[in-house]
HTML snippet that shows the backbone in 3Dmol.js (N, CA, C, O; Angstrom):
<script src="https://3Dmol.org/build/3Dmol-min.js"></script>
<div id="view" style="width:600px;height:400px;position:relative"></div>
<script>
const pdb = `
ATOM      1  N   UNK A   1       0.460 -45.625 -29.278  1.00  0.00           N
ATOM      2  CA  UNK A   1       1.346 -44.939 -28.379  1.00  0.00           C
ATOM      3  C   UNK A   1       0.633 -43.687 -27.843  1.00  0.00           C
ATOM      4  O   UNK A   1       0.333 -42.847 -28.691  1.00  0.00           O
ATOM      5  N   UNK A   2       0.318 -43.439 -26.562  1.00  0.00           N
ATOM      6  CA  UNK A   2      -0.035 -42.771 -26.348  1.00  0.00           C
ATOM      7  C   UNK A   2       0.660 -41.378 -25.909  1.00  0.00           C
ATOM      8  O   UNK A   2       1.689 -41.328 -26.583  1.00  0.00           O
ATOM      9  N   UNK A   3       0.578 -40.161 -25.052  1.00  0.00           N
ATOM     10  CA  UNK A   3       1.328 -38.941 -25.242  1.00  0.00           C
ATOM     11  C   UNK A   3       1.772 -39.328 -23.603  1.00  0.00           C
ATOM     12  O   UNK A   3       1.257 -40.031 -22.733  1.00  0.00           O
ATOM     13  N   UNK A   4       3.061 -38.440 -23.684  1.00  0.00           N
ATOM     14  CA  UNK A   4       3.991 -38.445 -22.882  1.00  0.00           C
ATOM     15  C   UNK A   4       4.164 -36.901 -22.256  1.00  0.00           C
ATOM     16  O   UNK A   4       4.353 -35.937 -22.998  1.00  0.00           O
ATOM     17  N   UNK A   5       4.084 -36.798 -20.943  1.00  0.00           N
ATOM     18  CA  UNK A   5       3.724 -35.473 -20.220  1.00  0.00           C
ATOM     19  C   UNK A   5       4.806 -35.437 -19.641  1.00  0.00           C
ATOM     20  O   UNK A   5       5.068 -36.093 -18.633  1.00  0.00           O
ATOM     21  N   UNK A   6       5.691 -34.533 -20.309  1.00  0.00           N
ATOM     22  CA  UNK A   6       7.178 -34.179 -19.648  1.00  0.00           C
ATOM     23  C   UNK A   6       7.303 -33.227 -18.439  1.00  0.00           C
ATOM     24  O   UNK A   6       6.639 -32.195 -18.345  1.00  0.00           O
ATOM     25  N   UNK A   7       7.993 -33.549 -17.733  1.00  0.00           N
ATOM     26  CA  UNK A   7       7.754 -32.713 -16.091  1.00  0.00           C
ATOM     27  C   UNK A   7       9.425 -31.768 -16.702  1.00  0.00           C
ATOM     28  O   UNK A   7      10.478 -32.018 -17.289  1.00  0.00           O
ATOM     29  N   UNK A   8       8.576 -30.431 -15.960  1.00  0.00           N
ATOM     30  CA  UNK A   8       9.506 -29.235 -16.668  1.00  0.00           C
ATOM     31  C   UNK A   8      10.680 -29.624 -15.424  1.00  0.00           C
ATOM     32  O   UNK A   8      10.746 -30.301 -14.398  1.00  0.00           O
ATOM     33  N   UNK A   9      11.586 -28.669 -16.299  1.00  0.00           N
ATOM     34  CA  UNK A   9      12.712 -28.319 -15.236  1.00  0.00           C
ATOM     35  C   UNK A   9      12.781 -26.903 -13.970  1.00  0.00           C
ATOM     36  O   UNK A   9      12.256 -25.890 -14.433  1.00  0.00           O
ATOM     37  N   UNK A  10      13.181 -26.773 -12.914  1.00  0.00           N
ATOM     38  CA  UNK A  10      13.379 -25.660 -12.650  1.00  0.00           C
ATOM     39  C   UNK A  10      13.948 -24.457 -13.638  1.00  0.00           C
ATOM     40  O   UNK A  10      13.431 -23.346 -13.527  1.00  0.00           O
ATOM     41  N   UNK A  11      14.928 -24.651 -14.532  1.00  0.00           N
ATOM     42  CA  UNK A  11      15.435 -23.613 -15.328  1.00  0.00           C
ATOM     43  C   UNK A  11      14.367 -22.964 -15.936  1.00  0.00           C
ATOM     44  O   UNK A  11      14.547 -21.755 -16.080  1.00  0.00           O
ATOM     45  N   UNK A  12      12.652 -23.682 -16.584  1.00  0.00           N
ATOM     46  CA  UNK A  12      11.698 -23.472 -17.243  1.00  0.00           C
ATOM     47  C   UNK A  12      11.476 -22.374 -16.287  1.00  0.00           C
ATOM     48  O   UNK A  12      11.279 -21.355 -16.948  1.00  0.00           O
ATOM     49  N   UNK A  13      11.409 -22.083 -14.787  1.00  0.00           N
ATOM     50  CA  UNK A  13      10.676 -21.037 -13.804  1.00  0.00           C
ATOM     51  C   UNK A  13      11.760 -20.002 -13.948  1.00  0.00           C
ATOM     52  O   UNK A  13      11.369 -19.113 -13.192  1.00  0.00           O
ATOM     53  N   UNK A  14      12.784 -19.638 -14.426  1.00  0.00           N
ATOM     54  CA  UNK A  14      13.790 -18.833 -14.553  1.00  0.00           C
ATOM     55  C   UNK A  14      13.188 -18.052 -15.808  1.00  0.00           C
ATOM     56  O   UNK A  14      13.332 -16.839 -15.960  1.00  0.00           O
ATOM     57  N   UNK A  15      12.706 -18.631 -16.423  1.00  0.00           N
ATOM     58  CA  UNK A  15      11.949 -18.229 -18.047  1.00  0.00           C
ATOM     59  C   UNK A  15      10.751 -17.212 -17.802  1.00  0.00           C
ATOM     60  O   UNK A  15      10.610 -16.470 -18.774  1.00  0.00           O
ATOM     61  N   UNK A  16       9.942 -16.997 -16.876  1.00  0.00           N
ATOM     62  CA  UNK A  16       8.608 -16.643 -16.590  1.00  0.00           C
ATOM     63  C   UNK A  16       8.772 -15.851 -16.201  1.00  0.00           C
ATOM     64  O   UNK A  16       9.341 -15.951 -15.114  1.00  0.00           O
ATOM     65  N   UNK A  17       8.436 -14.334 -16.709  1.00  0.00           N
ATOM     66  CA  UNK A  17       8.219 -13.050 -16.942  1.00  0.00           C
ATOM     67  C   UNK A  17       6.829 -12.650 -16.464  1.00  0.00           C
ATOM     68  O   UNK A  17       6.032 -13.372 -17.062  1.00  0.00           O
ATOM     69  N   UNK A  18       6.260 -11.903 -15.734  1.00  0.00           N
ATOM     70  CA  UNK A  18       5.111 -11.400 -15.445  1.00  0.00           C
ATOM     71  C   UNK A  18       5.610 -10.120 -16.423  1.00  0.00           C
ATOM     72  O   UNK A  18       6.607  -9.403 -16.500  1.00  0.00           O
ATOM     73  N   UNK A  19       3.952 -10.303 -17.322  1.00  0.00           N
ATOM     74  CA  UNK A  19       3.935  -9.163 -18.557  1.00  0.00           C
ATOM     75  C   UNK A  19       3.537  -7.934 -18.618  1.00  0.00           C
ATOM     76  O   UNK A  19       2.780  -7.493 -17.753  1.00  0.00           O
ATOM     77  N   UNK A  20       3.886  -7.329 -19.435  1.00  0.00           N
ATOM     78  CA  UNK A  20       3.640  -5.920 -19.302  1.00  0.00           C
ATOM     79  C   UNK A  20       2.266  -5.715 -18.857  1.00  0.00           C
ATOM     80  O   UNK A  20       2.439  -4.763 -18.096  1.00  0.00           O
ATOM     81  N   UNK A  21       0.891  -5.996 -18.817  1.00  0.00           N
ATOM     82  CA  UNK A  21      -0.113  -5.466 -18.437  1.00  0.00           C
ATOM     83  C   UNK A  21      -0.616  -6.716 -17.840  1.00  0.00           C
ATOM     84  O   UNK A  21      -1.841  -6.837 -17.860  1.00  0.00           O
ATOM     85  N   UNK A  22       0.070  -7.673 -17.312  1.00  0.00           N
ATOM     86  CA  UNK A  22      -0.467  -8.709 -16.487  1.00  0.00           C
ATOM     87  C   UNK A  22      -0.704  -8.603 -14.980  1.00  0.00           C
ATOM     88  O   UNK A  22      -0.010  -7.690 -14.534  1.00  0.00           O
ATOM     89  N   UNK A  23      -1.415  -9.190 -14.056  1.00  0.00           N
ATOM     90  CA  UNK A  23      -1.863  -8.516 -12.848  1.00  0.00           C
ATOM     91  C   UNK A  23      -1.193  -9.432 -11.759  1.00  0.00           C
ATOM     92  O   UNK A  23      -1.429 -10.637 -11.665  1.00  0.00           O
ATOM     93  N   UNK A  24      -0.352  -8.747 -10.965  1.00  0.00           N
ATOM     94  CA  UNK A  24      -0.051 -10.514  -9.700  1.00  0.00           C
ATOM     95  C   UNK A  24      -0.926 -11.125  -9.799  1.00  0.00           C
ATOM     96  O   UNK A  24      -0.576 -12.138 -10.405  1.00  0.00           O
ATOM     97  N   UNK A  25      -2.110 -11.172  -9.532  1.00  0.00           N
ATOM     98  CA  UNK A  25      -2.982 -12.139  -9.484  1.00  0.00           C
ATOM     99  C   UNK A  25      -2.973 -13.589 -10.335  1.00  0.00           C
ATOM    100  O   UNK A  25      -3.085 -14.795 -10.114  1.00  0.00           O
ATOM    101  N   UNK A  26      -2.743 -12.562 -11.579  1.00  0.00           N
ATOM    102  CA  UNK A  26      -3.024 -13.553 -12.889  1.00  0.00           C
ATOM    103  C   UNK A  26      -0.956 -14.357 -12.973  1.00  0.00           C
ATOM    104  O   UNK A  26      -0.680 -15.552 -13.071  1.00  0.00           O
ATOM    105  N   UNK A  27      -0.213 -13.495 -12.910  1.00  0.00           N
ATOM    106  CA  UNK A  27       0.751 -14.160 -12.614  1.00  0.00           C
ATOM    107  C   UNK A  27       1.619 -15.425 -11.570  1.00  0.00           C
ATOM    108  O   UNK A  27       2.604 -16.164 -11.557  1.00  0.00           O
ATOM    109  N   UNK A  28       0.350 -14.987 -10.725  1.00  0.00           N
ATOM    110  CA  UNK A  28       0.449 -15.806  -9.627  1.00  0.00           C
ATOM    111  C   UNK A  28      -0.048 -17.238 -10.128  1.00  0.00           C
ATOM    112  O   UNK A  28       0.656 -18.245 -10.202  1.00  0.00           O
ATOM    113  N   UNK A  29      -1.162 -17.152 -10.400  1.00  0.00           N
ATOM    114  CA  UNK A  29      -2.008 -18.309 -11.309  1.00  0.00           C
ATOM    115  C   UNK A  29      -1.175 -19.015 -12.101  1.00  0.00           C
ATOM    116  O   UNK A  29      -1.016 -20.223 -11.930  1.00  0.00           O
ATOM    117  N   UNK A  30      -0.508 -18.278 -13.121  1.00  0.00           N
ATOM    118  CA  UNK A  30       0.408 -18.659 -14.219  1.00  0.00           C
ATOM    119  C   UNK A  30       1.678 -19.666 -13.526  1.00  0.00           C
ATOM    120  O   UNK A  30       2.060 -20.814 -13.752  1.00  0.00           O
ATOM    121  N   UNK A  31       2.041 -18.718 -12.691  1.00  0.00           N
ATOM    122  CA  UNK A  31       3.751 -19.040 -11.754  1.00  0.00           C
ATOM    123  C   UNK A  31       3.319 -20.140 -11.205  1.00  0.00           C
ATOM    124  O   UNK A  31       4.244 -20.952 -11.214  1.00  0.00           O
ATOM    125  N   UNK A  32       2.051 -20.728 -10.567  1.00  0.00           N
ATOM    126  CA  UNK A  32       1.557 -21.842  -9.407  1.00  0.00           C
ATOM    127  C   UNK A  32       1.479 -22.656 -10.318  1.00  0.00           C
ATOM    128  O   UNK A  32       2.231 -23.625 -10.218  1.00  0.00           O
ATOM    129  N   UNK A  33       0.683 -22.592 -11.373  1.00  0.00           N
ATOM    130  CA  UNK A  33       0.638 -23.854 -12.541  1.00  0.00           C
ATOM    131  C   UNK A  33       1.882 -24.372 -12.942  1.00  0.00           C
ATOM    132  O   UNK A  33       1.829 -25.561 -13.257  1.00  0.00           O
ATOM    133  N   UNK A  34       3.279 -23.696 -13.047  1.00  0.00           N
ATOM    134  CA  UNK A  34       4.440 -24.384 -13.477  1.00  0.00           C
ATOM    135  C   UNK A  34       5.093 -24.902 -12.771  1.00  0.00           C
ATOM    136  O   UNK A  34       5.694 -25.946 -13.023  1.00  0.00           O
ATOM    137  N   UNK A  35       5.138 -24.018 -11.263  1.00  0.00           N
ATOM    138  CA  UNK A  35       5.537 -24.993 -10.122  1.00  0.00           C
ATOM    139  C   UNK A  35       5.027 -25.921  -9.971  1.00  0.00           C
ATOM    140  O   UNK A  35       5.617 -26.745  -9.272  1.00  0.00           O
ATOM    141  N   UNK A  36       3.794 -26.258 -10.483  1.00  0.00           N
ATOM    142  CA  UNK A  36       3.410 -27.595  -9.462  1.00  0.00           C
ATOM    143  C   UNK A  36       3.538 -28.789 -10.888  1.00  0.00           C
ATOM    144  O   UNK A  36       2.929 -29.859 -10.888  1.00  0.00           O
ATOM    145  N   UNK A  37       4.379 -28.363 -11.944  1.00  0.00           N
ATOM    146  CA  UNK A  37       4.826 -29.567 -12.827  1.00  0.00           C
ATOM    147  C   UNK A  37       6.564 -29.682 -12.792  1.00  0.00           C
ATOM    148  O   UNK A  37       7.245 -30.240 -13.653  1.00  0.00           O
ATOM    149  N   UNK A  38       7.093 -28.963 -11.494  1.00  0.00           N
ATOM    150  CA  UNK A  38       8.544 -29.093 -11.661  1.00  0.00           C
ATOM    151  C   UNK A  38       8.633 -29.871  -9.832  1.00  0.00           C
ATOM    152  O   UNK A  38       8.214 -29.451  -8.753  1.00  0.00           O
ATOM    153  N   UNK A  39       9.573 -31.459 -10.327  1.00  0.00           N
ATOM    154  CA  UNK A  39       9.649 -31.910  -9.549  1.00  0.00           C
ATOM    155  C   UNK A  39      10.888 -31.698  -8.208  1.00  0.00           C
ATOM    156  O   UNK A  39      12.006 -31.750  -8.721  1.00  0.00           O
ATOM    157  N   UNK A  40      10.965 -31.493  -6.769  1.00  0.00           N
ATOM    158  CA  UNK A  40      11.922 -31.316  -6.281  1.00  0.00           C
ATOM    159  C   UNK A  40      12.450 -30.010  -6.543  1.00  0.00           C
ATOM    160  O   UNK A  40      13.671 -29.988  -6.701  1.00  0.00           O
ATOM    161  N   UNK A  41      11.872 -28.962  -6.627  1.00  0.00           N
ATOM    162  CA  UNK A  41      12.354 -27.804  -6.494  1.00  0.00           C
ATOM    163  C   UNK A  41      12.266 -27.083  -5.121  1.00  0.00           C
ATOM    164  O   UNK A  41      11.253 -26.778  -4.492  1.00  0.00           O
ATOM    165  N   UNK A  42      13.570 -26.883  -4.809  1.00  0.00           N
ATOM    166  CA  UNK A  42      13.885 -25.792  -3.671  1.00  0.00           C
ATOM    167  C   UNK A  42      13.120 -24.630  -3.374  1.00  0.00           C
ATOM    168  O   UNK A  42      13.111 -23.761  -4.246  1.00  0.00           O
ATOM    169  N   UNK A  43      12.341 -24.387  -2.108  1.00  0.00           N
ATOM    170  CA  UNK A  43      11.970 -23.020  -1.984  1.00  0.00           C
ATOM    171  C   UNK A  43      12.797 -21.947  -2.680  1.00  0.00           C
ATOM    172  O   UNK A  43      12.505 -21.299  -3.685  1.00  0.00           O
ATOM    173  N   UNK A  44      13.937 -21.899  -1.897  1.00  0.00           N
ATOM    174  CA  UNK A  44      14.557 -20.777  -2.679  1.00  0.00           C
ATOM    175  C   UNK A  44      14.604 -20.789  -4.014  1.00  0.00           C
ATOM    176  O   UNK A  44      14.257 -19.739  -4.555  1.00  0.00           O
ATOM    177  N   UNK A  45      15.012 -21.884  -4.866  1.00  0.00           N
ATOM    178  CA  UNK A  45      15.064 -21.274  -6.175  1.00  0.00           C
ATOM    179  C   UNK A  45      14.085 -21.193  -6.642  1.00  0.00           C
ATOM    180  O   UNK A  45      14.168 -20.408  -7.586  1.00  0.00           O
ATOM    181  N   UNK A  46      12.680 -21.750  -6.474  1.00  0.00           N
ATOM    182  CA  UNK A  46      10.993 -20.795  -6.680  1.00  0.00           C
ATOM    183  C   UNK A  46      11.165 -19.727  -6.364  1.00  0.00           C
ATOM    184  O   UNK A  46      10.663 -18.952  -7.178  1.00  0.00           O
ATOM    185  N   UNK A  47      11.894 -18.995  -5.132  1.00  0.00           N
ATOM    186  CA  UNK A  47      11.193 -17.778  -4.269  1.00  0.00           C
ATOM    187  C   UNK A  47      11.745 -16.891  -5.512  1.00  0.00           C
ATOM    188  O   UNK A  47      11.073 -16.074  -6.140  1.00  0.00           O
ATOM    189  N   UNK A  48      12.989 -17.192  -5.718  1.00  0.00           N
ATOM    190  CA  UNK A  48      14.098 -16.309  -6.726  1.00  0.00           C
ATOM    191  C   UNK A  48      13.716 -16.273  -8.118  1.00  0.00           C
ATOM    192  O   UNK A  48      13.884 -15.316  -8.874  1.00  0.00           O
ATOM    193  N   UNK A  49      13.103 -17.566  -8.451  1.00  0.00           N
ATOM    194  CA  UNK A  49      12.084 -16.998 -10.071  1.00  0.00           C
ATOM    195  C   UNK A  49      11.683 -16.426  -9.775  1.00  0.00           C
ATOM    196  O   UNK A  49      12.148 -15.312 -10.012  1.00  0.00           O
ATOM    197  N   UNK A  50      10.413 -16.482  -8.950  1.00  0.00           N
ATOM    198  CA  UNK A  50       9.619 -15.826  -8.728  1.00  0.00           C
ATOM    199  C   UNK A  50       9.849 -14.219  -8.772  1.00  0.00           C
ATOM    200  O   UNK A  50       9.230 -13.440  -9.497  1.00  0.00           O
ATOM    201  N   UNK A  51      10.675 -13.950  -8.021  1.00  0.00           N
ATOM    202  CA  UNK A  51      11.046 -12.763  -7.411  1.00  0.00           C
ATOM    203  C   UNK A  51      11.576 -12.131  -8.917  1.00  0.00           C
ATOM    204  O   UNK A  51      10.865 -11.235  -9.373  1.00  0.00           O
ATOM    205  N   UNK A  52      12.455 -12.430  -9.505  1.00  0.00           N
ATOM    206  CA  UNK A  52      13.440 -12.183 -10.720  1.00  0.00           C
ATOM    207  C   UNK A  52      12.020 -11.827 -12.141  1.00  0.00           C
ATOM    208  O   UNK A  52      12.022 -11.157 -13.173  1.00  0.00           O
ATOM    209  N   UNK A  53      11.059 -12.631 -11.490  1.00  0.00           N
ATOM    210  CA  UNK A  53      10.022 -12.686 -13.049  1.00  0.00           C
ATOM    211  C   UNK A  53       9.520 -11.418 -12.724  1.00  0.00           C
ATOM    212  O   UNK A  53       9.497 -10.746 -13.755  1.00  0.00           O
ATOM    213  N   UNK A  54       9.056 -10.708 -11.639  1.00  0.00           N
ATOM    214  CA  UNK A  54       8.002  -9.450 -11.414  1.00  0.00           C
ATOM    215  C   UNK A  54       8.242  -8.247 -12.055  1.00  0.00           C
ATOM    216  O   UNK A  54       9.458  -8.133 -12.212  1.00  0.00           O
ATOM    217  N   UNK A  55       7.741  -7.464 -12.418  1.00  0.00           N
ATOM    218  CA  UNK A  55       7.771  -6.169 -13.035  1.00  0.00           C
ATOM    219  C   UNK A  55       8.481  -5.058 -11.478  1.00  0.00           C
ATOM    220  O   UNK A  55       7.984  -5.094 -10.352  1.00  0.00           O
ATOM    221  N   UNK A  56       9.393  -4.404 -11.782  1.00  0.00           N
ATOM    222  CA  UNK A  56       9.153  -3.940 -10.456  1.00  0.00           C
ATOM    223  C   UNK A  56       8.257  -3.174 -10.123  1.00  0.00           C
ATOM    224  O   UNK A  56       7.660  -2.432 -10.903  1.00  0.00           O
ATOM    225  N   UNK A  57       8.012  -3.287  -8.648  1.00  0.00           N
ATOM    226  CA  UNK A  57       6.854  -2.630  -8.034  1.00  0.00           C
ATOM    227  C   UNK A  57       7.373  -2.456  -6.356  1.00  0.00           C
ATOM    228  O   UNK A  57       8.476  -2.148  -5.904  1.00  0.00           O
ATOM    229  N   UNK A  58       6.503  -2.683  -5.894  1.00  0.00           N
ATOM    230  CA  UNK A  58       5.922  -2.747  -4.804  1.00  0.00           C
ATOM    231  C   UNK A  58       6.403  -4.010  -4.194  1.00  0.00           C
ATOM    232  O   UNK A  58       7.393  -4.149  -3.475  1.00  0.00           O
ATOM    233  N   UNK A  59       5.467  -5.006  -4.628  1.00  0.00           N
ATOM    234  CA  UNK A  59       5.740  -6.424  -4.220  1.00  0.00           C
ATOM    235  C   UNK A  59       7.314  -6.858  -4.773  1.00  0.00           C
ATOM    236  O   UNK A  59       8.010  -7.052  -3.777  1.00  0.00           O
ATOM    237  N   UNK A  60       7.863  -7.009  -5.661  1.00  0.00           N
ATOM    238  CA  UNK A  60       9.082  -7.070  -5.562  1.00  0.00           C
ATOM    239  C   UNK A  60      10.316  -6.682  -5.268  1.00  0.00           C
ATOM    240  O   UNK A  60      11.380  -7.275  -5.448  1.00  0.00           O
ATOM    241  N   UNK A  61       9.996  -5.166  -4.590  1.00  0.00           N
ATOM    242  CA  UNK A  61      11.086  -4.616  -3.597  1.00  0.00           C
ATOM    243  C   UNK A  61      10.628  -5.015  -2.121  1.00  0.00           C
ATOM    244  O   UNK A  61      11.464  -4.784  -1.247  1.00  0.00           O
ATOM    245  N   UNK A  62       9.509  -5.538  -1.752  1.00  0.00           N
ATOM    246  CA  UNK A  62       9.287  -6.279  -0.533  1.00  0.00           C
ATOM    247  C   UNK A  62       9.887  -7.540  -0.017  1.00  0.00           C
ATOM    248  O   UNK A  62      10.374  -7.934   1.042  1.00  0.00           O
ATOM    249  N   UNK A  63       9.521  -8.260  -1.852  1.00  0.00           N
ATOM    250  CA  UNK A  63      10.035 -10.007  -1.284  1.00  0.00           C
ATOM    251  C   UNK A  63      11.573  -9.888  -1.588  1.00  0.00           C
ATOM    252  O   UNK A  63      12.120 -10.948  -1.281  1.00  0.00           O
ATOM    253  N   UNK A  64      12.287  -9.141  -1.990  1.00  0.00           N
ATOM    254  CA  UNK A  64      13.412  -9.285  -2.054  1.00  0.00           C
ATOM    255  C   UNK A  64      14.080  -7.974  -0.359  1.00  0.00           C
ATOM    256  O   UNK A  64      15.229  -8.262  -0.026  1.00  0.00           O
ATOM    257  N   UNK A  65      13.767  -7.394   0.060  1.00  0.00           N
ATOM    258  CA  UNK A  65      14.205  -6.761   1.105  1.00  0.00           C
ATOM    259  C   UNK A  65      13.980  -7.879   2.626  1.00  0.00           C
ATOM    260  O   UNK A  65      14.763  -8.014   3.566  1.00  0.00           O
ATOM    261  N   UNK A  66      13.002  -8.365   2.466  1.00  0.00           N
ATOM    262  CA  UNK A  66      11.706  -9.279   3.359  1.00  0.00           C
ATOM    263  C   UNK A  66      11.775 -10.756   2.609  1.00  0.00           C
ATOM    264  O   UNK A  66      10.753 -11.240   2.121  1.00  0.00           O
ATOM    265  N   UNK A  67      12.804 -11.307   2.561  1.00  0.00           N
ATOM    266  CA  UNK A  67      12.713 -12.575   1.497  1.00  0.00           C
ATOM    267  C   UNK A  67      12.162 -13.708   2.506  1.00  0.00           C
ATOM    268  O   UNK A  67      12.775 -14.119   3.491  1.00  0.00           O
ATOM    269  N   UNK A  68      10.840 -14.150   2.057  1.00  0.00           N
ATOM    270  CA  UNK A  68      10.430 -15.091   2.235  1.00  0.00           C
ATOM    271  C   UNK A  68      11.182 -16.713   2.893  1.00  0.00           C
ATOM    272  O   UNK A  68      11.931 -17.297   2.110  1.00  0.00           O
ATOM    273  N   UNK A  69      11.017 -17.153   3.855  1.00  0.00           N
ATOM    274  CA  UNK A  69      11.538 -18.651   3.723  1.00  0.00           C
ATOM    275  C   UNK A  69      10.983 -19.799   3.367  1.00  0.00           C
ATOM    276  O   UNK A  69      11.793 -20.710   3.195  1.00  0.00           O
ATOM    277  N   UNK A  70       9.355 -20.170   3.123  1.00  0.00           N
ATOM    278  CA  UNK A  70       9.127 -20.735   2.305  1.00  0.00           C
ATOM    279  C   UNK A  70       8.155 -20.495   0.918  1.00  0.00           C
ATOM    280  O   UNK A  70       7.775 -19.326   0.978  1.00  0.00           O
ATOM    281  N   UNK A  71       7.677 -21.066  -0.153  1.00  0.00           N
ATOM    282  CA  UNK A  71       6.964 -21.088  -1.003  1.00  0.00           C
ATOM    283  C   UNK A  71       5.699 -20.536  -0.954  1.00  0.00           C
ATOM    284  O   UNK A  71       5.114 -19.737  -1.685  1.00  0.00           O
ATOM    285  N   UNK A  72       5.315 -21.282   0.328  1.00  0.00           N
ATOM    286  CA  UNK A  72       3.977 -21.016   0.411  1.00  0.00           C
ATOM    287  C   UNK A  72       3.858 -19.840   1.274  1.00  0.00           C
ATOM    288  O   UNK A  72       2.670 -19.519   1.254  1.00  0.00           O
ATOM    289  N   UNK A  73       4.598 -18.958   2.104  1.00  0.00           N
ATOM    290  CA  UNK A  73       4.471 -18.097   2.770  1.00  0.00           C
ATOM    291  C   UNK A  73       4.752 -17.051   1.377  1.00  0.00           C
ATOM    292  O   UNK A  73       3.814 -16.264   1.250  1.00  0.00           O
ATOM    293  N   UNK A  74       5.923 -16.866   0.231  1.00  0.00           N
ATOM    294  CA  UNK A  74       6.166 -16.024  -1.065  1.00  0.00           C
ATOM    295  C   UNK A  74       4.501 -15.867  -1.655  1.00  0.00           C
ATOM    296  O   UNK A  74       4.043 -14.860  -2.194  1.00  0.00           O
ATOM    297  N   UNK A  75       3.885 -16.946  -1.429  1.00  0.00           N
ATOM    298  CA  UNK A  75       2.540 -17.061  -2.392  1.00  0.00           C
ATOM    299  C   UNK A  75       1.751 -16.506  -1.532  1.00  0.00           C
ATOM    300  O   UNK A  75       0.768 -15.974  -2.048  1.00  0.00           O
ATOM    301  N   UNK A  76       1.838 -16.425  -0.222  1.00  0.00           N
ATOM    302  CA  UNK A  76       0.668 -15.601   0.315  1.00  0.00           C
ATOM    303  C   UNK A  76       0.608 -14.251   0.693  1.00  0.00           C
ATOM    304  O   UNK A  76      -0.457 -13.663   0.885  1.00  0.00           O
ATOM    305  N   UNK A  77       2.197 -13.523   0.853  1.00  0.00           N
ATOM    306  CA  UNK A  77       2.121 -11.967   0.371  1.00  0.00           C
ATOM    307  C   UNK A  77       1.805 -11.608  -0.322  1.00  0.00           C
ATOM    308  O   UNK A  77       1.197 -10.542  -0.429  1.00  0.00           O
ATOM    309  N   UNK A  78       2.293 -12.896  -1.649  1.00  0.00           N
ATOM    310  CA  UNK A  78       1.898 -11.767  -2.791  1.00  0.00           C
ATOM    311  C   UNK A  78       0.438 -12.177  -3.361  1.00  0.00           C
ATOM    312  O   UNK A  78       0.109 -11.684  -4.440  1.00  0.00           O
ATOM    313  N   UNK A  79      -0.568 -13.161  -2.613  1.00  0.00           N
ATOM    314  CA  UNK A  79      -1.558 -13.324  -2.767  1.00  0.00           C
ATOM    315  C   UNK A  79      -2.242 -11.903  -1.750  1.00  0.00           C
ATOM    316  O   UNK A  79      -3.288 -11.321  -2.034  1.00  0.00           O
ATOM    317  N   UNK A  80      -1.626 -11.674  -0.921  1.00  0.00           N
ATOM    318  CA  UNK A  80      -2.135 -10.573   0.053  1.00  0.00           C
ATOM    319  C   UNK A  80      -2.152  -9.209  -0.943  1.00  0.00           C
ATOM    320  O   UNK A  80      -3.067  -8.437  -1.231  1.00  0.00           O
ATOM    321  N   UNK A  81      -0.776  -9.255  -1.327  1.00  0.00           N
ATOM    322  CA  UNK A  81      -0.738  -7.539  -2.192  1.00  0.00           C
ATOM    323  C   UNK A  81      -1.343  -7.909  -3.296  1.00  0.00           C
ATOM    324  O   UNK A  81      -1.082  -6.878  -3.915  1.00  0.00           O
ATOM    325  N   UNK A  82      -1.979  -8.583  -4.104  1.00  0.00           N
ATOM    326  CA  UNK A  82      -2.604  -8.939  -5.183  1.00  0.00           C
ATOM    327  C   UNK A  82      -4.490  -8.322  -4.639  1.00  0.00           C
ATOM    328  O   UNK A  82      -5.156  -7.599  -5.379  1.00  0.00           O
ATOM    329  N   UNK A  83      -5.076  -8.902  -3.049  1.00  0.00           N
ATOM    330  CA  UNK A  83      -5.823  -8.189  -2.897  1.00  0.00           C
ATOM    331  C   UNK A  83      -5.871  -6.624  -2.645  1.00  0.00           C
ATOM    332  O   UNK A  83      -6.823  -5.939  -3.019  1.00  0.00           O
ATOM    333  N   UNK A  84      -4.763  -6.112  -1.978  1.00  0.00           N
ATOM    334  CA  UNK A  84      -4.777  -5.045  -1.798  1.00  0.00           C
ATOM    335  C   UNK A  84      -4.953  -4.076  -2.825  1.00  0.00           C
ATOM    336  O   UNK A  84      -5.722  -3.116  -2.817  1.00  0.00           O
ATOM    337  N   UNK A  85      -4.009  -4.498  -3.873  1.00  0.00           N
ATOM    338  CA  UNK A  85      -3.764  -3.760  -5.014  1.00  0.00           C
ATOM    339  C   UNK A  85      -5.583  -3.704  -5.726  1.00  0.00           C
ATOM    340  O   UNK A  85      -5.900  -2.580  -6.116  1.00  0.00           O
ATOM    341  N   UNK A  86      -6.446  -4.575  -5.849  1.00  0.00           N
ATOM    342  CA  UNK A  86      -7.695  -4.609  -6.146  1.00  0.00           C
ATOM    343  C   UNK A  86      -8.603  -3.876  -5.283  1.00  0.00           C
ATOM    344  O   UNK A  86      -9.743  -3.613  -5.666  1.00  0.00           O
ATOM    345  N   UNK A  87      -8.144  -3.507  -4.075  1.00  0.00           N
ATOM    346  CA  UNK A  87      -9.165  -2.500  -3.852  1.00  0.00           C
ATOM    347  C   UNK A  87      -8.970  -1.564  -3.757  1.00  0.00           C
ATOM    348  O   UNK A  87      -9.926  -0.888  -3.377  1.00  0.00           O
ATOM    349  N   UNK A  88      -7.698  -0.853  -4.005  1.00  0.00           N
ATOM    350  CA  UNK A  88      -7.225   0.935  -4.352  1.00  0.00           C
ATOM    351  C   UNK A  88      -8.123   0.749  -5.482  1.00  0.00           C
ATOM    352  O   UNK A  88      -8.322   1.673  -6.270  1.00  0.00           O
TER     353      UNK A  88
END
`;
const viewer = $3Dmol.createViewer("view");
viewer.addModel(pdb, "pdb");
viewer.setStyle({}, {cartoon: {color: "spectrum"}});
viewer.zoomTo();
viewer.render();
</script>
């Protein structure tokens, strides 16, 4: 019998906390890897983990004032402020 690769639920992206000394960057990484094992998930309810997991800052008083309409546009602000933030 071989192993069985269970595809998460959306509720699993409700779970995901960006950590106390973790970097968007690296959260971003983290957050993209779980999305892409949850099947049929809604932009919005990605945009809203997403948004709900961040430490506040910067970037999360943006995407929530400025809310994103799809996934991949959420991933490329905050792929944008992820560079910015690296070169202050």
């Amino acid at each position: 019998m071989g192993s069985v690769q269970r595809r998460k639920s959306l509720a699993h992206l409700s779970n995901l906390k960006q950590e106390r000394n973790e970097s968007i960057k690296k959260y971003l990484a983290r957050f993209g890897k779980e999305v892409a094992q949850i099947e049929d998930a809604s932009d919005v309810a990605v945009i809203a983990a997403f948004t709900n997991g961040l430490q506040s800052g910067r970037l999360s008083f943006d995407l929530r004032r400025d809310r994103p309409k799809t996934y991949e546009e959420m991933m490329e602000i905050a792929g944008d402020y992820a560079l910015q933030k690296k070169k202050k």
